[in-house]
Each structure stands twice: as structure tokens, then as C-alpha cells.
KOLKEZA-272182 format. One record per residue: x, y, z of N, C-alpha, C in turn. Coordinates in steps of 0.2 Angstrom, whole numbers, plus 2048, in hexadecimal, padded with zeros to 3 digits. Each point is the difference from the previous one (the first is absolute). Layout:
BEGIN
XYZXYZXYZ;...
This chain:
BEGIN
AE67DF3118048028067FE7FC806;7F98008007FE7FD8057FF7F67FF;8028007FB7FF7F87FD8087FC803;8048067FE8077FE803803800806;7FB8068028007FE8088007FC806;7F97FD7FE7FD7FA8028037FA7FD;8017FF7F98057FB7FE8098007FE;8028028058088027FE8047FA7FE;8048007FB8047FB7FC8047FB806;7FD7F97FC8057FC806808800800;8028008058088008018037FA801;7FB7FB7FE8027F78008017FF7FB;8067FC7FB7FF7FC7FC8017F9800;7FA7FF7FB7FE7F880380A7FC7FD;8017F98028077FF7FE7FD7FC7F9;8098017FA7FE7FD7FA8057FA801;7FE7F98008047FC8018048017F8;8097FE8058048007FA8027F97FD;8007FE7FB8037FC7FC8067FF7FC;8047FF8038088017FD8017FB7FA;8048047FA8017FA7FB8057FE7FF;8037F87FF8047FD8008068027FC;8078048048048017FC8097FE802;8018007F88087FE802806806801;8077FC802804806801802800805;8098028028048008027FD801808;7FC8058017FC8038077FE7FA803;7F97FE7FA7FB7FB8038057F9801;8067FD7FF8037FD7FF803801807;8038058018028038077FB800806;7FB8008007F98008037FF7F9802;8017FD7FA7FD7FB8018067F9807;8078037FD8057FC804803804808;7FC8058028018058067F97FC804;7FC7FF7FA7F87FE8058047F7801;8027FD7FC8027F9802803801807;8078058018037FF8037FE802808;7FA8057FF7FF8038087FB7FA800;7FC7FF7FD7FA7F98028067FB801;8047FD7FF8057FB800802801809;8038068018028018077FC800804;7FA8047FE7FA7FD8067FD7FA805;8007FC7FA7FB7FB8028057FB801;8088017FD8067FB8038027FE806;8028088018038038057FD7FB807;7F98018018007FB8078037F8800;8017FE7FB8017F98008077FE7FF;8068058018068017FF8017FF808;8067FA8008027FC806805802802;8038028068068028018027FD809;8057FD8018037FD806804805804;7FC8018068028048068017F9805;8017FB7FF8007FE8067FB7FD802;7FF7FA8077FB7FB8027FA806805;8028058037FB8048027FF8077FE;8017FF7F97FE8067FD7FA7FE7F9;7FD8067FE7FC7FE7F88028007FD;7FF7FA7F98047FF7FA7FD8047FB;7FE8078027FB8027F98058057FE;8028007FA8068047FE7FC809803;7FB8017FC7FB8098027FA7FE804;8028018067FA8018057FE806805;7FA8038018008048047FC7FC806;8037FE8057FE7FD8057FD805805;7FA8018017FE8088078007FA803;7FF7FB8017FE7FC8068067FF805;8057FF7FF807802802804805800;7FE8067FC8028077FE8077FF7FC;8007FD7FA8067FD7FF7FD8027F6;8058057FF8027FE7F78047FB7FF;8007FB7F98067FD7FF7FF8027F9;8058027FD8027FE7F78067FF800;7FF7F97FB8087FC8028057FF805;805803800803801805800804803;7FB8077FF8008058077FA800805;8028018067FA8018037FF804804;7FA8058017FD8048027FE7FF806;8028058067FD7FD8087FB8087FF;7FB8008067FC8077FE804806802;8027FD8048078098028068027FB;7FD7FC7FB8058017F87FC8037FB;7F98028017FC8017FC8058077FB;8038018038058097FB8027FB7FA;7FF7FB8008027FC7F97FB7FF7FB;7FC8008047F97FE7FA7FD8087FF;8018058037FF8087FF8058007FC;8088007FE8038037FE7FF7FB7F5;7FC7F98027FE7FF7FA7F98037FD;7FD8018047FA8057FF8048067FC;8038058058048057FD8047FE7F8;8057FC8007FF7FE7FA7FC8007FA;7FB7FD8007FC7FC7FD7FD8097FD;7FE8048057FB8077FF8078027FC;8068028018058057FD7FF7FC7F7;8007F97FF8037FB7FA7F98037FD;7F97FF8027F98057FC8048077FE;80180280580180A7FD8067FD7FA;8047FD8018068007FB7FE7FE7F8;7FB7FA8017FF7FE7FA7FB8037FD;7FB8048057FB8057FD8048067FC;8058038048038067FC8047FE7FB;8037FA8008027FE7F87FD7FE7FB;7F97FB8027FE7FE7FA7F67FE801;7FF8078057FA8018027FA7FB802;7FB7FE8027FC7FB8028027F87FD;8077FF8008017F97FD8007FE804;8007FF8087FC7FA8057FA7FE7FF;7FA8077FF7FB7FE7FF7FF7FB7F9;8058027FA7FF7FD7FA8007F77FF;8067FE8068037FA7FE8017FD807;8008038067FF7FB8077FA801805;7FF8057FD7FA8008087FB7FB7FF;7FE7FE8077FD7F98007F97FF7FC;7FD8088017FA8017FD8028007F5;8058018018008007F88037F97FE;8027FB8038047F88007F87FE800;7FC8008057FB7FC8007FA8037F9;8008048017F98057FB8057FB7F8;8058028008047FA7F87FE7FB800;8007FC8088007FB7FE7F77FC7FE;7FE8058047F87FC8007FC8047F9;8038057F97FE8017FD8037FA7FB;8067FE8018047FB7FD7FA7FA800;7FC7FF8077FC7FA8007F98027FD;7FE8067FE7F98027FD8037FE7FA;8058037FD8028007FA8017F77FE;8007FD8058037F87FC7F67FF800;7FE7FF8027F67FE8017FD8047FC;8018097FF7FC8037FC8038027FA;8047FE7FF8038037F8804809804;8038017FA8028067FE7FC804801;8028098007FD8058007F78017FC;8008007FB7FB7FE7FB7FA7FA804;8027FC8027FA7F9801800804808;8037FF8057FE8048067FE8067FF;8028057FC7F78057FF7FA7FD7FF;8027FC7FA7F67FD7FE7FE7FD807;8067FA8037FB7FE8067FD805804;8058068017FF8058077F78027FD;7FF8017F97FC8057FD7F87FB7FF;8017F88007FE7FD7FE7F97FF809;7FA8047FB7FD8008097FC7FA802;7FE7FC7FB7FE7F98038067F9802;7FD8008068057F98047FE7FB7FE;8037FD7FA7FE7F97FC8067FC806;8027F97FB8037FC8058078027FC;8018037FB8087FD800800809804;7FE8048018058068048007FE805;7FB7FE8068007FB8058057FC801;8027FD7FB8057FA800808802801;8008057FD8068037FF800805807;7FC8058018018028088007FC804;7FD7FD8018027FC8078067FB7FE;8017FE7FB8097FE800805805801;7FE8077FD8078038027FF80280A;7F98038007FF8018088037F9804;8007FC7FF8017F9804808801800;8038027FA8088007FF803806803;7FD8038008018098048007FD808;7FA7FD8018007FE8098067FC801;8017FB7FC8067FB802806803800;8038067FD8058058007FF803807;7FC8047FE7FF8058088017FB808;7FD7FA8008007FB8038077FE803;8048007FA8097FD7FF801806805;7FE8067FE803805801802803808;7F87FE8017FE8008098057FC802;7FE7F87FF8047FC802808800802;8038037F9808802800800807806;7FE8028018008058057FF800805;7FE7FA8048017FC8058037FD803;8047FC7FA8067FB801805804804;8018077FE806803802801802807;7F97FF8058008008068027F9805;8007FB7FC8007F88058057FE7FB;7FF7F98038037FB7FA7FC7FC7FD;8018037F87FC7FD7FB7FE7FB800;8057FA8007FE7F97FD7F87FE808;8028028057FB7FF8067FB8047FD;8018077FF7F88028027FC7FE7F9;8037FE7FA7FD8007FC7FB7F6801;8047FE8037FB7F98047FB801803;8028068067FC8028037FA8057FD;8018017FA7F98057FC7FB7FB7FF;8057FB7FA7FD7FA7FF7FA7FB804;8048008067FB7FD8057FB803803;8018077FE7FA803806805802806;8057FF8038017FF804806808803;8018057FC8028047FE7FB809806;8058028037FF8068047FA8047FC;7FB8018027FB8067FD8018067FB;8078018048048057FD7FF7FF7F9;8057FD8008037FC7FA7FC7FF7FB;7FA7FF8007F97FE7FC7FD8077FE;8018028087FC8087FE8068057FC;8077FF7FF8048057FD7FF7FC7F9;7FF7FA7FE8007FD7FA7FB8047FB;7FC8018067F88007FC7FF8097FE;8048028058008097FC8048017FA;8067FB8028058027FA7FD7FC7FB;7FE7FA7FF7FC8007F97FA8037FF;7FB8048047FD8057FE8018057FE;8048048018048077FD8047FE7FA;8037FA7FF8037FD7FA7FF8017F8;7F87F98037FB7FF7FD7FB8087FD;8008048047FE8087FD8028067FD;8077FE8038058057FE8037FF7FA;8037FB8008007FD7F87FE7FE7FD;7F97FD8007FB8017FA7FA8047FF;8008048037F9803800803807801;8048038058018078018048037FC;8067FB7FF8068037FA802806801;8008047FA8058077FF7FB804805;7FA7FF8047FF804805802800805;8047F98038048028068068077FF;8047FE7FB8048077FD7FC805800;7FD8017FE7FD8067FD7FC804809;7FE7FC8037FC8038068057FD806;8007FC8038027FD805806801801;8057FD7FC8068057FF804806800;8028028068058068028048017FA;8037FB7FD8088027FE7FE8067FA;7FC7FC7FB7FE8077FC800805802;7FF803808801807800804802803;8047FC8048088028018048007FA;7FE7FB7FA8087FF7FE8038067FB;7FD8057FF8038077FE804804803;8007FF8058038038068097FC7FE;7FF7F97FF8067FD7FC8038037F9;7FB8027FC8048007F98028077FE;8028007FD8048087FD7FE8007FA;8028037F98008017F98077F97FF;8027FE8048067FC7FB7FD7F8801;7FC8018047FD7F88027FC7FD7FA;8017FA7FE7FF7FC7FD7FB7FC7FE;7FB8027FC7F87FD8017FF7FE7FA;7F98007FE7FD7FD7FB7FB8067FE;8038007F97FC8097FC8027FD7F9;7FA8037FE7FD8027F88058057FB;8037FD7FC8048097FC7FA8017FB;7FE8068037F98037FB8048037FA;8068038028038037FB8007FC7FA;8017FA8018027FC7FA7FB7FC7FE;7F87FD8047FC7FF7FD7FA8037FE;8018058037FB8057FD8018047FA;7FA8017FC7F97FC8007FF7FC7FF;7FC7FC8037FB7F97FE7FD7FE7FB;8007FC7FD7FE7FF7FB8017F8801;7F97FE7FB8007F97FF8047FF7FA;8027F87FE8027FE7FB7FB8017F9;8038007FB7FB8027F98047FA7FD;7FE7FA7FE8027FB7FA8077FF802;7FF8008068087FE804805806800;8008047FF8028058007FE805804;8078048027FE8068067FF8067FA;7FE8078037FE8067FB808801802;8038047FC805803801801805806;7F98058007FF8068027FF7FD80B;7FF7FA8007FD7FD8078057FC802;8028018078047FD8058007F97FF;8057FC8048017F88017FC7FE802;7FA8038077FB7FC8027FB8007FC;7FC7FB7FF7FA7FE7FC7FA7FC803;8018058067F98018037FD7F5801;8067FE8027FD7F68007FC801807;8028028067FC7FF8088077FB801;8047FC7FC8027FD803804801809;8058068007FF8018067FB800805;7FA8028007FB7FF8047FF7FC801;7FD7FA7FB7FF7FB8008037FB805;8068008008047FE804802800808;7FD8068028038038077FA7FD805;8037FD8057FB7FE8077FD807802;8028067FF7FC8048037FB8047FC;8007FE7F97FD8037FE8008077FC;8078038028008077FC8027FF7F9;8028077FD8018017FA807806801;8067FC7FE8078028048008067FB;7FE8017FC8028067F97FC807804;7FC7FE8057FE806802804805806;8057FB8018068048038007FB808;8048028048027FE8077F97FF803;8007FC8047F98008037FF7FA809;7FE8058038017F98077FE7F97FE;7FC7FF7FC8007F88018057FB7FD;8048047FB8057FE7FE8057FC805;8007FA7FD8047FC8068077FE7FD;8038037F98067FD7FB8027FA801;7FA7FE7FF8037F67FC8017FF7FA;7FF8067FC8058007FC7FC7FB7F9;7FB7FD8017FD7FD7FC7FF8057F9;7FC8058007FF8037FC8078027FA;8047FE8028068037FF8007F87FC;7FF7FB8018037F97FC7F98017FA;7FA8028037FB8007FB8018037F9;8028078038048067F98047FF7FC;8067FB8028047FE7FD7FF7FC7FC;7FC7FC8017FD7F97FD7FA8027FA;8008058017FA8067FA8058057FA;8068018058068047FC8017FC7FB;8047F88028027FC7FE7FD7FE7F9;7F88008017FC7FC7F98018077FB;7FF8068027FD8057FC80A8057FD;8047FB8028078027FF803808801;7FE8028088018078048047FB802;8068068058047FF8047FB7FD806;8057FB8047FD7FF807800807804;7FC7FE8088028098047FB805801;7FC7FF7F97F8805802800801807;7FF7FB8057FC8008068087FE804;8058028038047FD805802803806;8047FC8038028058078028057FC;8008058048048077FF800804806;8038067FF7FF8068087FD8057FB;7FD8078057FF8077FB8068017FE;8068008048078027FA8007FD7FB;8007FB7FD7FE7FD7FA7FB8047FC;7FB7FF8047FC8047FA8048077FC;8018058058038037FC8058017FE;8037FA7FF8088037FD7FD7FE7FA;7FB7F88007FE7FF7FA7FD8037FB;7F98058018008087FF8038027FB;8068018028058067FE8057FA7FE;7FE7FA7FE8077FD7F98067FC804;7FF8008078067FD8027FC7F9802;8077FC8008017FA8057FE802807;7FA7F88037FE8018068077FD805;7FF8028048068018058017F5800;8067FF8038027F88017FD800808;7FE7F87FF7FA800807805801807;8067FD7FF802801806803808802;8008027FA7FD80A8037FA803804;7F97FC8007FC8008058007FA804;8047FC8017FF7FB806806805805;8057FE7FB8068068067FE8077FF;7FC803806801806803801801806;8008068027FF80380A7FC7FB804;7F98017FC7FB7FC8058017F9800;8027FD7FA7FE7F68018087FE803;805805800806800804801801805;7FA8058068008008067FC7FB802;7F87FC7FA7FD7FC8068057F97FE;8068017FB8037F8802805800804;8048068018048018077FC7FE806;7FA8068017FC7FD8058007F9801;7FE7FD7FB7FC7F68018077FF802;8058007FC8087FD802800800807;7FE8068028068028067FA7FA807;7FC8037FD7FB7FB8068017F8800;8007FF7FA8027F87FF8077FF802;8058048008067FE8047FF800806;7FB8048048018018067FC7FB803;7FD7FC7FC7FB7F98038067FC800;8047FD7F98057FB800805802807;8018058038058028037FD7FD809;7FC8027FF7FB7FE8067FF7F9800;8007FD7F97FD7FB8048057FB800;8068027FD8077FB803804802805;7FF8038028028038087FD7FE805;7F98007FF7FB7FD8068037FA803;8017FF8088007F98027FC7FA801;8027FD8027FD7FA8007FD7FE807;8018028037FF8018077FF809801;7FB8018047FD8098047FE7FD805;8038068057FC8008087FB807800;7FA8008067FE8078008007FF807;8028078058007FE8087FC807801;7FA7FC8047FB8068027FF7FF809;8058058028008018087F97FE803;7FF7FD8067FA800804800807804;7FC8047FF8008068047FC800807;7FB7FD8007FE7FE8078007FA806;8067FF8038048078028068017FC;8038067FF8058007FC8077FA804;8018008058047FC8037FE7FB808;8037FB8037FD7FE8058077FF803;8008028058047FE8078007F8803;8057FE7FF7FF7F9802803800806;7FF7FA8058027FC809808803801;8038007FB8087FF8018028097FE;7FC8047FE8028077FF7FE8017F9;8037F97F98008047FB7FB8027FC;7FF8037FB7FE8057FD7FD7FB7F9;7FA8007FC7FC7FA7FD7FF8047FC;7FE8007F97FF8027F97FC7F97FB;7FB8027FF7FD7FC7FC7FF8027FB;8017FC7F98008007F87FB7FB7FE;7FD8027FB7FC7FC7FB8047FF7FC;8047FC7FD8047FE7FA7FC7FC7FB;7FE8007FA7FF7FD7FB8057FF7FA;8037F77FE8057FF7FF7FC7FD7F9;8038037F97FB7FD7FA8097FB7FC;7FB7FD7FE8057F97FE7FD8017F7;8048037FD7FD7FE7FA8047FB7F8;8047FB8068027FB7FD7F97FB800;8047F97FC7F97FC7FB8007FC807;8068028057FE7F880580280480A;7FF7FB803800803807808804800;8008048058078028017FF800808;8087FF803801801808803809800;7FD806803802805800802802808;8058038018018018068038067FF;7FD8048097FF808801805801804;8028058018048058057FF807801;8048038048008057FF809803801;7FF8057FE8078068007FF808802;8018028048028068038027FE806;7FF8018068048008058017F9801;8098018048017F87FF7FB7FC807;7FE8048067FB7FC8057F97FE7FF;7FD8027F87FC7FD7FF7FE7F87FF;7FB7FF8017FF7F97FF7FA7FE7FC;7FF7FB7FC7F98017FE7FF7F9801;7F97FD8007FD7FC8017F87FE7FD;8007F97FD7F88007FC7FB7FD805;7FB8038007F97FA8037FF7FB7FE;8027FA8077FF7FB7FD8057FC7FC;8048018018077FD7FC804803805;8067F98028088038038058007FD;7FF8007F88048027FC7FE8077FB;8058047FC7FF8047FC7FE8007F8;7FD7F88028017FE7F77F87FE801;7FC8017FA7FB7FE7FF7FE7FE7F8;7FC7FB7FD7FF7FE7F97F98047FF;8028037FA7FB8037FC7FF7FC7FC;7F87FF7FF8007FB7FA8008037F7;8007FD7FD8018037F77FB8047FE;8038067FC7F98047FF7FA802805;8038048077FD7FF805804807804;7F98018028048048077FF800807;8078008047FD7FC80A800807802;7FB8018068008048048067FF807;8058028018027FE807800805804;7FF8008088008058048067FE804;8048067FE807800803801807807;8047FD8047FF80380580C803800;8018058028068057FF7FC800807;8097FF803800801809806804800;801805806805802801802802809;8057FC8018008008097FE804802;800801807802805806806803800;8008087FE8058048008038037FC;7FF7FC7F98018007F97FD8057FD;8058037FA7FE8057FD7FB8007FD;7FD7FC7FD7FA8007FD7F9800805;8027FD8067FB8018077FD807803;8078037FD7FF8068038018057FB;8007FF7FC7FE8067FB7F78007FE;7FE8047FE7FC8037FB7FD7F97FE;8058027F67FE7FB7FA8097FE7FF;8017FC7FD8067FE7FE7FD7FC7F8;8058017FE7FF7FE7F78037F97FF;7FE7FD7FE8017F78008007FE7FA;8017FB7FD8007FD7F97FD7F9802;7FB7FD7FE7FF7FB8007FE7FA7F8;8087FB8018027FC7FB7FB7FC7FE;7FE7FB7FA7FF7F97FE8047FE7FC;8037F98008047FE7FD7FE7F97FD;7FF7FD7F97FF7FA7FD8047FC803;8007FC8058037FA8038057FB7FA;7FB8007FC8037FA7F98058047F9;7FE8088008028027FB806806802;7FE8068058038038067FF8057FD;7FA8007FC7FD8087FE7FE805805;8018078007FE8018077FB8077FD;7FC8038067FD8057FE7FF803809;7FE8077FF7FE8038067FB8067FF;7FE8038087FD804802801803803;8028098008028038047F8802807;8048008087F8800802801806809;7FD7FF8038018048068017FC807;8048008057FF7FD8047FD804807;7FB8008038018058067FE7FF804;8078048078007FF8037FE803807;8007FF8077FC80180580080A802;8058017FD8008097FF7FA8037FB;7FC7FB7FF7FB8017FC7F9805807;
């Protein structure tokens, strides 16, 4: 008692590096053309060209903070539009709950970046170290001759220059690529830039080769939200014990009569990046990529079982299977209540973005009164109001915009520093003008309170117009 007092059991276990085995099938096939496709868009995507015009950027996806300016393709983002980059956020969060309640951690299975990368850099051990089998002996192999040496530092070198790319394309997305990537080149490149390079291929470099199915397993939230997503009809990756159980190895090729269809191969384990063993039931590190699922079949196939051992299914499945019925058809657990409100929901919010954002103008004023003093009495009697106007031009070239005002007909407006009403905003650009609303001697808006005004901007070239409701007041103040 007193032995275990003083030595109480560790609650650390040391990590057992996994080694995943090379396997075929319809998943890994899918894995493999999902991982082309999101690495394809990554790394492309900065170097995709797109013409706005002589004083605009040609980068088709840019997040420019140095001018406060989104561009993807033809849209562009000014900051006082950010309700459109929340309302894809939103999106994005609703499309996870949706695709979790129908077909449970298949983000993490087939797109999360940590599971794109970890594929790919295991893809790169696997090409230098052999298959599952020769990567054990090396892992186990404790003397450092020259050919394990030779081979880690090939694959460590090739890992870096992935990570590397990785950094690198994740920088591009802020400037214009074909520059900054000269300016790397030469040295000549913002601090920044070198310093975001260098964390991003160090987390790269570590995350997917070295920490793997432990980012999932620790670091990773979703594992513990994503229950709160699924129901009994949700769609996962499970074991039919009913029908492989017992176990039993083959005898002279041959199953026992008396023993289920699994025969005890490992090949599902064998296979899985995280290392479990799916026959032991549902489990958080389960990430259903479904791999285990092409291994079994591929063992079904030799030993002449049905394929299926191991596939998606929901708990309703299980037991109708149970009890002699056919499992339900899929799209009876994809259409239900739940994955029907969170795709109404996505809907309704992605109409409300297209809605918004072809309505939006192309010209916006903002008029922010000067309050100190709220008005000025001028030589001749009348009555002075001062406006901050800020006029945004979000065409590709300069525009002439010219201001007015509407409420009382004895109003008059006037800009500082100009004797006309017209002023050029330049392209992609916003002017501040300070406009002054005068109202004579005697006039109802001299001598009222506040009087309600509307003040215009009009596109000179196009006759687009927009406005500002605002206040004018006067000496009754």
C-alpha cells in the first residue's frame, strides 16, 4: 500500500508511432483525388490572373490588408462589407454540422488540411521507406548505419520542401505573387513574409510528419463537439460483429463453419492513420476515411465473403440487421429533420449573401455632421452646417461624382475648395469632401430646431445615384 502510494501509476503514455499499410479501393481512390484537388487549389490559386483594370491588382484571390481590400475574381470586399466574409464563415460552420450529421467526421476523413498533408507526407515515407512491414523494421532498427540515415534525411528534406511550398503558398494570398515571390528570392522581401514562411513550414513540417493522428486525437476540438451533430441515423464507419463474429483464423484455406467472416487478418488496423481497431466499436479517433472499409473488402474478396464486413452504416442499421431486415436506403438517413434544417439554413444564408451582393452599389456616401459647432452664423445672417462626406468609387477607373442636396427648396450646398458640385473620385478609392449646407436669413430651416435633408451623389458618367439621410440645424438650436 505504501509502495503505491509513493509510486502511483503513470497517466502518460509514451506515443506508438503509426504505420499505415498500402491499400486499394474505391475510398483511398477518393482520398487520393480530393487530396489532388484541395493541394491543386492551394498552391494555384495565388497565381490565377484576373483583369480589373490599369489601377487595380491582377491577382484573381487576394486578401490585400494593406489597402483593406478582398478580391476573388470579380467580387470585391471593402471593410464595411465584412457581413460577407461572416456570413461565409457562417456558411462554412452550418455545411460541417450538415455533413457531420449525415455522414459523421467525413471532413476530417477527406479534407481537413491536417489529414491532406499527414496523406501526403506519409505518401512521401512510403515512396523512400517501403511499405508498412520495411518502415517497422527501420522504426525498430536501433543502430544508425548509413542507409536509414540516408533515407531519413531524404524523406526529412522532402517533408521540408513540402512544408516550405506550404508556407510559401500561404503568403502569396496576401500581395502579388509573381512580385513577392522575386522579392523572397532576392532577400529582399518584408520580414514578415520570411517570418510567416518560417512558422508555417515549421508547424507543417511537425504536424505532418511527426505529430499526425495526435493533432486529432488532442489538439483538435471537433472530436468533442461532433456528437452533439449525430443522431442513431448518421452514417459512419462500424464493424457488423453480428456477422463476423467469432473469429477465427483460416484452417487450410478454409473458414470453421461454427466462426464468423472476420479472420482475425489486422488488416483494418493495419491500415488506419490513427491507429485503432474499428471492430472494437465507435471510438473518438475515428476519423471515417473509410480506408478500413477498402482493406476488408479486399480480404472478403480473396477468402469469397460477401463485401461489407466493415462499412458506413447508422445504429438503425444495425438493428434492423439484427432482426433479418434490409438496412434502410442511404438517402433515408441523409433526408431527415436535422440535415434538412442545417441545409435550409446554408440555403437561406447563401441567398441572402447573392441577394446582397447584387444589389449593393457601386458608389456609397457616409455623412458624418460636424458637431463642434453644430452650426455657424455667417456676415450676411445665414445659417452654416458642416458635413464630412465620404464618397467610395468602387468602379476599376476614376468617376466625376456630383452632390446635392433635397429638402428645403432655400437650401444651398457648397464643397471646400471647389466652385462647382462635381468632384473625381479616383478608382477603387474613397475621397473625403467637406461640404457645407447654408440656409439664408429668415428661412425655415434657419429658424427651426433640426430640419431633415437628404443629401445626393450622382455618377457624372453613368447617373448612378445613392444617398444619405441626415440633419440640418438650425439657429433655434
Amino acid at each position: 500500500m505504501a509502495d503505491s502510494q509513493s509510486n502511483p501509476p503513470s497517466l502518460y503514455a509514451a506515443r506508438e508511432p503509426i504505420f499505415p499499410r498500402k491499400v486499394y479501393g474505391k475510398f483511398r481512390n477518393l482520398k487520393w483525388i480530393l487530396m489532388a484537388v484541395t493541394l491543386g487549389i492551394y498552391y494555384i490559386t495565388p497565381w490565377l490572373r484576373w483583369d480589373r483594370g490599369p489601377e487595380l491588382p491582377d491577382q484573381a484571390v487576394l486578401l490585400d490588408l494593406a489597402n483593406r481590400r478582398f478580391y476573388f475574381f470579380w467580387i470585391e470586399i471593402w471593410p464595411h462589407e465584412f457581413y460577407f466574409v461572416a456570413g461565409l464563415l457562417v456558411m462554412a460552420g452550418l455545411g460541417l454540422f450538415l455533413f457531420t450529421s449525415a455522414l459523421g467526421r467525413v471532413w476530417c476523413g477527406y479534407a481537413c488540411p491536417q489529414t491532406v498533408w499527414t496523406d501526403l507526407f506519409i505518401l512521401v515515407e512510403r515512396w523512400f521507406e517501403g511499405d508498412r512491414n520495411a518502415r517497422l523494421r527501420l522504426h525498430r532498427q536501433k543502430k544508425l548505419d548509413f542507409r536509414k540515415a540516408r533515407l531519413r534525411l531524404a524523406k526529412w528534406t522532402t517533408w521540408l520542401l513540402i512544408a516550405l511550398a506550404t508556407g510559401g503558398a500561404w503568403v502569396f494570398y496576401f500581395t502579388d505573387a509573381p512580385t513577392l515571390a522575386v522579392d523572397l528570392v532576392q532577400g529582399t522581401a518584408h520580414p514578415i513574409a520570411y517570418t510567416t514562411i518560417a512558422i508555417l513550414t515549421g508547424t507543417t513540417f511537425f504536424f505532418g510528419g511527426f505529430a499526425r493522428e495526435q493533432i486529432c486525437i488532442y489538439a483538435c476540438p471537433w472530436p468533442r463537439i461532433q456528437a452533439a451533430m449525430m443522431d442513431e441515423d448518421t452514417l459512419t464507419v462500424g464493424y457488423r460483429d453480428w456477422r463476423g463474429e467469432p473469429r477465427g483464423k483460416l484452417k487450410k484455406g478454409q473458414l470453421d463453419p461454427d466462426q464468423g467472416d472476420c479472420i482475425d487478418c489486422m488488416a483494418c488496423v493495419n491500415v488506419c492513420p490513427m491507429g485503432i481497431d474499428i471492430r472494437d466499436g465507435q471510438q473518438m479517433e475515428c476519423i471515417t476515411c473509410a480506408l478500413c472499409i477498402d482493406a476488408c473488402d479486399e480480404v472478403m474478396d480473396r477468402i469469397g465473403k460477401p463485401r461489407g464486413l466493415i462499412d458506413y452504416m447508422a445504429l438503425t442499421d444495425e438493428v434492423r440487421e439484427r432482426e433479418g431486415h434490409e438496412p434502410k436506403p442511404v438517402w433515408q438517413h441523409v433526408l431527415r429533420p436535422r440535415t434538412i434544417l442545417y441545409t435550409t439554413l446554408w440555403s437561406l444564408v447563401g441567398i441572402l449573401l447573392l441577394v446582397a451582393l447584387f444589389i449593393r452599389s457601386d458608389i456609397e456616401l457616409t455623412v458624418s455632421p460636424v458637431r463642434n459647432p453644430t452650426f455657424v452664423t455667417l456676415s450676411d445672417g445665414s445659417i452654416r452646417n458642416v458635413y464630412e462626406v465620404r464618397l467610395r468609387n468602387k468602379h476599376g477607373e476614376e468617376r466625376p461624382f456630383s452632390l446635392s442636396v433635397k429638402g428645403d427648396p432655400t437650401l444651398r450646398l457648397q464643397l471646400e475648395g471647389s466652385t462647382n458640385k462635381t468632384v473625381p473620385v479616383p478608382a477603387d478609392s474613397m475621397r473625403l469632401v467637406r461640404t457645407y449646407v447654408i440656409a439664408p436669413p429668415g428661412s425655415e430651416p434657419a429658424e427651426s430646431e433640426r430640419t431633415d435633408i437628404r443629401l445626393w451623389v450622382e455618377d457624372s458618367s453613368s447617373g448612378e445615384r445613392a444617398y444619405k439621410d441626415t440633419i440640418f440645424n438650425g439657429r433655434a438650436n
